[in-house]
C-alpha positions as CSV (number, residue, x, y, z in Angstrom):
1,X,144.0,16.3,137.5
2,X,143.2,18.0,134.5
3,X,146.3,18.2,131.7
4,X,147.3,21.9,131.3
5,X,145.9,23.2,135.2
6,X,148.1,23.4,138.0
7,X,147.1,21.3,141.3
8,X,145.4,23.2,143.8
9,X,143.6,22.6,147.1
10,X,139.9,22.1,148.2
11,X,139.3,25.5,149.4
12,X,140.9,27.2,146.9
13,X,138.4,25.1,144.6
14,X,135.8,25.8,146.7
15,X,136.4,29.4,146.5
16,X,136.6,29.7,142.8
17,X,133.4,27.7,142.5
18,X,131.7,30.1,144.3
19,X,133.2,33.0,142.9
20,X,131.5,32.1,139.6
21,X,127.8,33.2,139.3
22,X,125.8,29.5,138.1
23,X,124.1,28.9,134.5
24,X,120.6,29.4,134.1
25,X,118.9,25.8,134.4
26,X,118.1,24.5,130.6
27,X,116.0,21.5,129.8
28,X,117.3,18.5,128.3
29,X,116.2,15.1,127.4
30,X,116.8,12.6,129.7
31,X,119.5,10.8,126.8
32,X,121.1,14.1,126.9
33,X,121.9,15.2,129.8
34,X,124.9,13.3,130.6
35,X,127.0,15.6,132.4
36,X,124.6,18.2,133.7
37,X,123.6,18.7,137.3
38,X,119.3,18.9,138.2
39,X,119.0,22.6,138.7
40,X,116.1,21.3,141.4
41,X,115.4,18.2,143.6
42,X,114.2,14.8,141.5
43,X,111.2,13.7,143.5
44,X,110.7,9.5,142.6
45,X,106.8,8.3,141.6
46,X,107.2,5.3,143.5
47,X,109.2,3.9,146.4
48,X,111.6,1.4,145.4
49,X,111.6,-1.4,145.8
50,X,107.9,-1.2,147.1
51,X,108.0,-3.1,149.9
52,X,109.4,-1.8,153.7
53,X,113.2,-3.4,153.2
54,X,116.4,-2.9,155.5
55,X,119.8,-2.0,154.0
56,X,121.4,-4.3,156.5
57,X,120.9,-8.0,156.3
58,X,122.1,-10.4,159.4
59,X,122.0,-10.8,162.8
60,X,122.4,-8.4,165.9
61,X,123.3,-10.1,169.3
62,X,123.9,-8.5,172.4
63,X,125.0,-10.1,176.0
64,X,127.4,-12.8,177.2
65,X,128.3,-15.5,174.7
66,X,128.4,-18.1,172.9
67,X,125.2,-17.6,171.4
68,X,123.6,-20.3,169.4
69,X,121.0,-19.1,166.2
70,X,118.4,-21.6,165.3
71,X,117.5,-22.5,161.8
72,X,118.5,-21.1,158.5
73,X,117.4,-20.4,155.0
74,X,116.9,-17.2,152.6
75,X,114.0,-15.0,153.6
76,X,113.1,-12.9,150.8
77,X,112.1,-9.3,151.3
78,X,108.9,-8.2,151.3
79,X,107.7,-11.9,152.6
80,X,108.1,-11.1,156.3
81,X,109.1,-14.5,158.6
82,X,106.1,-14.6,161.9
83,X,107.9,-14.2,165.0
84,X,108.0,-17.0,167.3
């Protein structure tokens, strides 16, 4: 909450925020431009990391249990395991 402004609700926010036209974009030094928004989408050089990687890490299991996982150990990504 900002000091000084009464509380109000999302849409009323909402509302306001669209009531008011936007800024003309400006261009700013990376070092400076704390604070501002990208008046257009930011398009990255290079995947990364650059290698295919999952944002999961573990083990899915489906079916009657008790299952029992063989083996162990760190598998690094980008150094895919064979499948046996």
């Amino acid at each position: 909450m900002t000091a000084g402004l009464p509380p109000t609700d999302w849409e009323k926010a909402r509302a306001a925020a669209r009531a008011v036209p936007a800024l003309p974009p400006v261009a700013r030094d990376l070092g400076d431009a704390l604070g501002h928004a990208l008046a257009e989408p930011l398009t990255a050089l290079t995947d990364l990391p650059p290698f295919d990687t999952s944002a999961m890490d573990g083990w899915a299991v489906a079916g009657p249990g008790p299952w029992r996982l063989d083996g162990s150990g760190v598998l690094a990504g980008g150094q895919p395991e064979p499948l046996r």
